[in-house]
C-alpha positions in Angstrom: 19.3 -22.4 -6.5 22.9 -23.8 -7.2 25.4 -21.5 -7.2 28.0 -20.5 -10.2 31.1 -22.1 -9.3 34.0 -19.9 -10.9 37.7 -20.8 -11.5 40.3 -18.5 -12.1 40.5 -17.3 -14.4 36.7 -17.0 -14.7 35.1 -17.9 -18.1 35.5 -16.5 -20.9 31.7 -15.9 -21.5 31.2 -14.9 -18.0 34.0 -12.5 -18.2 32.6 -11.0 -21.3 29.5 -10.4 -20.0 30.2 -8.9 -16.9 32.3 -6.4 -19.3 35.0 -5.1 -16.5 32.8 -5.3 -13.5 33.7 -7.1 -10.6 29.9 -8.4 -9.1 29.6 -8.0 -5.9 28.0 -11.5 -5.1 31.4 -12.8 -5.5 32.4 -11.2 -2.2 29.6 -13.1 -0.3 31.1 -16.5 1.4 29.1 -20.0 1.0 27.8 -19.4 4.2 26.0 -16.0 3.9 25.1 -16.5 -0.1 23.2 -19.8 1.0 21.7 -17.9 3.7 20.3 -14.9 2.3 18.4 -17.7 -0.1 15.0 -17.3 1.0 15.6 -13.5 2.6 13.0 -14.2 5.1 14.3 -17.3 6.5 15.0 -17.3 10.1 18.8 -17.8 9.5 18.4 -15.1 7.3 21.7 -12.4 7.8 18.9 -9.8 6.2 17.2 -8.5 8.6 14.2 -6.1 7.9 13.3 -3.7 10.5 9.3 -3.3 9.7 8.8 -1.6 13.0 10.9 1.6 12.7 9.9 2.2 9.3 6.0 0.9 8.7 5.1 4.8 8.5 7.6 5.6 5.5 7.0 2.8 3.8 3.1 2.7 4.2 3.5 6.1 2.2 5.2 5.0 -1.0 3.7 4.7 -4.6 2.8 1.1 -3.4 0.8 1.0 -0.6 -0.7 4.6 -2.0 -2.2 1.9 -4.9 -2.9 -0.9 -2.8 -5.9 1.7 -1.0 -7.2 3.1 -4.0 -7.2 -0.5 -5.3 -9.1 -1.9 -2.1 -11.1 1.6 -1.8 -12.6 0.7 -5.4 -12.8 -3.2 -4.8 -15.4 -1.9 -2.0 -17.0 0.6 -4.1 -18.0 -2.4 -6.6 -16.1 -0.6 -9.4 -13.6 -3.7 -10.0 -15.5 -6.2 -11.9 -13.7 -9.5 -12.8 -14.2 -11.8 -15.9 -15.3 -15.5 -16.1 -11.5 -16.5 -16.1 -11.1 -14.4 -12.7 -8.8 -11.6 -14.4 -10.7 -8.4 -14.6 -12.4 -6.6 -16.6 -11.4 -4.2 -19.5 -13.2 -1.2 -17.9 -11.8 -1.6 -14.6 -8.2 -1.6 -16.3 -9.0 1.2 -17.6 -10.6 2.7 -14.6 -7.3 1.8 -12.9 -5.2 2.9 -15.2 -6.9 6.8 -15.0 -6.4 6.7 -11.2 -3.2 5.3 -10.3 0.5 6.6 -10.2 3.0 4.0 -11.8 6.6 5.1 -11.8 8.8 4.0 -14.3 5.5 2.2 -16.0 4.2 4.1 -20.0 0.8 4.3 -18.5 0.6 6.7 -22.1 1.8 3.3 -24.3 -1.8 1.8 -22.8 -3.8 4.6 -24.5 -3.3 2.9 -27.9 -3.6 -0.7 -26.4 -6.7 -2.4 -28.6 -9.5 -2.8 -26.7 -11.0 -4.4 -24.4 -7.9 -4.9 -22.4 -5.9 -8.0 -21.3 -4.4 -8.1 -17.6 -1.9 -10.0 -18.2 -0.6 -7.0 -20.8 -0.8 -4.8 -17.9 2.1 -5.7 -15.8 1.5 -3.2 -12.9 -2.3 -4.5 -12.2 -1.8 -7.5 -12.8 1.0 -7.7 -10.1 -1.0 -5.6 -7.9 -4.2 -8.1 -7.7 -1.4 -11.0 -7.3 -0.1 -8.8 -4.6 -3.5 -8.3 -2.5 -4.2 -12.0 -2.9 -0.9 -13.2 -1.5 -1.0 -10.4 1.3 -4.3 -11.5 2.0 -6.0 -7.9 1.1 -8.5 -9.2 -0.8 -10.3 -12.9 -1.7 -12.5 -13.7 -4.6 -15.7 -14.8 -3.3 -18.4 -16.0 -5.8 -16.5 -14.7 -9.1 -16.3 -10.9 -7.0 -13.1 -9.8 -5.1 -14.1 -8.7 -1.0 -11.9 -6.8 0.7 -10.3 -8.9 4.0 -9.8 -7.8 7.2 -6.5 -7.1 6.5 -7.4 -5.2 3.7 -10.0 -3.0 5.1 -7.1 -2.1 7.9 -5.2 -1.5 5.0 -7.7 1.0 2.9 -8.5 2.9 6.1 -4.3 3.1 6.8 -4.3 1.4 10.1 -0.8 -0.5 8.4 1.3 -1.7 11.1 4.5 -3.3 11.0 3.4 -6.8 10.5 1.1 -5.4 7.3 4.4 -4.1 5.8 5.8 -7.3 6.3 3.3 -9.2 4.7 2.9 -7.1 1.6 6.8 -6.9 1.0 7.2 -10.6 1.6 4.4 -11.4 -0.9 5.8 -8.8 -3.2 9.2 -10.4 -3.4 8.5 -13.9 -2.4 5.2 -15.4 -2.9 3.8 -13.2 -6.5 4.9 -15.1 -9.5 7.1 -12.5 -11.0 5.5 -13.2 -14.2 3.5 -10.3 -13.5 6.1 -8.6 -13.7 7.7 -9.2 -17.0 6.2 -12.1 -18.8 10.1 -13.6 -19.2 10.6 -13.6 -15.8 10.6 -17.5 -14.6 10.0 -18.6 -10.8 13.3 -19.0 -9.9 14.4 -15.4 -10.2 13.1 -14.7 -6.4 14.8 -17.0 -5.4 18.1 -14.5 -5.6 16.0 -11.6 -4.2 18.2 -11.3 -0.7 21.5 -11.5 -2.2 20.4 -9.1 -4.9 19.0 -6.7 -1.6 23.1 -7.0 -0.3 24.3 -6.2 -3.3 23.0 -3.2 -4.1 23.1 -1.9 -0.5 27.1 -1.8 -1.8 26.3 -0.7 -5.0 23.8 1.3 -4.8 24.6 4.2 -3.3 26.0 6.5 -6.3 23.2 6.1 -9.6 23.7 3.1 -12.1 22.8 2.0 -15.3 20.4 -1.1 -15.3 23.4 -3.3 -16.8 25.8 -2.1 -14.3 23.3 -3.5 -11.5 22.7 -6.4 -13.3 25.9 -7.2 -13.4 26.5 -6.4 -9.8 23.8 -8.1 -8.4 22.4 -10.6 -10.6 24.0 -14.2 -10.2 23.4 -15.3 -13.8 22.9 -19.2 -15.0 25.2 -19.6 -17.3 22.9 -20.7 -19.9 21.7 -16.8 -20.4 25.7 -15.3 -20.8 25.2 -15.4 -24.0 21.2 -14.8 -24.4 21.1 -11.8 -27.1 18.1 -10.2 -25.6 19.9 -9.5 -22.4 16.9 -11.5 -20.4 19.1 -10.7 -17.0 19.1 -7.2 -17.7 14.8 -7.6 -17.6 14.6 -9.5 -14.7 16.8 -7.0 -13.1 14.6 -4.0 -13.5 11.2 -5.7 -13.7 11.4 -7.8 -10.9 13.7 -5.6 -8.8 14.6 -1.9 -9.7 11.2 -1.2 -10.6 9.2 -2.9 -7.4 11.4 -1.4 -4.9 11.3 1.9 -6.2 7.5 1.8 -5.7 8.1 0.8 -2.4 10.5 4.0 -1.7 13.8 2.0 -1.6 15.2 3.2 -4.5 15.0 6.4 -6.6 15.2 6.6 -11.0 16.6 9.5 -12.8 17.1 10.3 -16.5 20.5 8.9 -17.5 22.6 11.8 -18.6 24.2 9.8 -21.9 21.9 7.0 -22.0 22.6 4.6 -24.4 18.6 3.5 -25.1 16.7 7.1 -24.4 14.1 4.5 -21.9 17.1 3.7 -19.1 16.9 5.5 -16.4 19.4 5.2 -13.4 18.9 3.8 -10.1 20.4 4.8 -6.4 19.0 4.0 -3.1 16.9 6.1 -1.0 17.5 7.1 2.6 15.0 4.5 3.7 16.8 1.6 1.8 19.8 1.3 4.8 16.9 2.2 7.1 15.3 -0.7 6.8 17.7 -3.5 5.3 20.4 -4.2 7.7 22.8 -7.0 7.1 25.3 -9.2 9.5 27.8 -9.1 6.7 30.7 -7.3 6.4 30.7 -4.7 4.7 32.5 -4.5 1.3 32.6 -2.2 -1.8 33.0 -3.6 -5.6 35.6 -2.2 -8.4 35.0 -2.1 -11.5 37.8 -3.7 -12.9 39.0 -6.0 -15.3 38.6 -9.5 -13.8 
């Protein structure tokens, strides 16, 4: 990932987009924004205490789906199709049983049948997700439940299962499951994005304020009408780490778009992301 290299003053189209809010990323020296890119890497200034808080987070929305998932995979109920996605009925099966905040499970009532998985963003990140954590394995054109996924569905999760499902989750899943505009590259900025809103985080925000925050943008999307960043931001992010308890939505008092909720860290967000950075807290101001 290359880094936007600003002047002073900054672009007109960068300043126009960030519409009087000073990003936090810009705080961040060379040395620490290059090192929080991968967030796992050993010279990583992120570091992720699994071990004090396995318990909490082996109790969010998440992991809660991840055993009914592999609970069902063992129960033969989740059939797959020729082309390895699964089946409508299991969708819907899925869909009937499991909690998804911030998802319209009601929108999927009046999906045309049978079901596509890739429509689904929720399932079809979680099936990514217990490949890449090594829950589950397809085996003959059927999933089986692993090892580590039968430790899993009978919640014997330890730290170093935490750590495998939020690495996968943020690292290794194409986030493509997610929103189907997301590209590759967009996990690429998921430990700066982690720093920036444990600054920014801590009072409730509009998805465009913490886009604009946290999100370093390629300048070929400044002036994107769609507001692609603003997706990213709460598919790949907002959304994921509120079902893994690190963040908390509420109903936006004046929202501009009735949908946008706002977004503030949990407790267990500072719990478990510490940083060796100082410490700073962004303006909004005119840059």
């Amino acid at each position: 990932m290359s880094r936007l290299r600003l002047s002073a003053p900054l672009p007109s189209n960068l300043t126009r987009w960030l519409n009087d809010v000073h990003p936090a990323w810009l705080q961040l020296g060379a040395g620490p924004f290059y090192d929080l890119v991968p967030f796992h890497s050993p010279r990583s200034p992120l570091h992720l205490d699994y071990h004090g808080n396995a318990a909490d987070i082996a109790g969010s929305v998440i992991f809660r789906n991840l055993r009914l998932y592999l609970t069902l995979i063992g129960e033969g109920r989740i059939a797959l199709l020729p082309s390895g996605a699964m089946t409508s009925e299991s969708l819907d099966l899925l869909l009937t049983t499991m909690d998804w905040p911030d998802f319209d499970t009601e929108m999927t009532r009046h999906l045309r049948r049978p079901l596509d998985q890739e429509t689904i963003c929720p399932l079809d990140f979680l099936m990514a997700l217990a490949i890449a954590a090594r829950l589950i394995q397809i085996d003959g054109g059927r999933l089986a439940v692993t090892e580590a996924g039968r430790r899993l569905r009978e919640n014997l999760i330890d730290a170093s299962t935490v750590r495998a499902v939020f690495e996968a989750a943020f690292a290794r899943v194409n986030p493509r499951t997610l929103t189907k505009l997301a590209h590759p590259w967009v996990h690429e900025q998921a430990g700066i994005v982690f720093w920036c809103l444990s600054i920014t985080a801590d009072l409730p925000r509009s998805v465009p304020q913490l886009t604009r925050y946290c999100f370093v943008p390629p300048e070929k999307f400044l002036d994107e009408p769609l507001n692609v960043l603003e997706v990213y931001m709460r598919a790949v992010y907002l959304t994921p780490l509120s079902w893994f308890g690190l963040l908390k939505s509420m109903p936006a008092v004046e929202a501009t778009r009735v949908q946008d909720p706002l977004y503030q860290k949990t407790p267990l967000f500072d719990r478990f992301m510490q940083f060796d950075i100082e410490r700073a807290q962004p303006v909004e101001r005119p840059n």
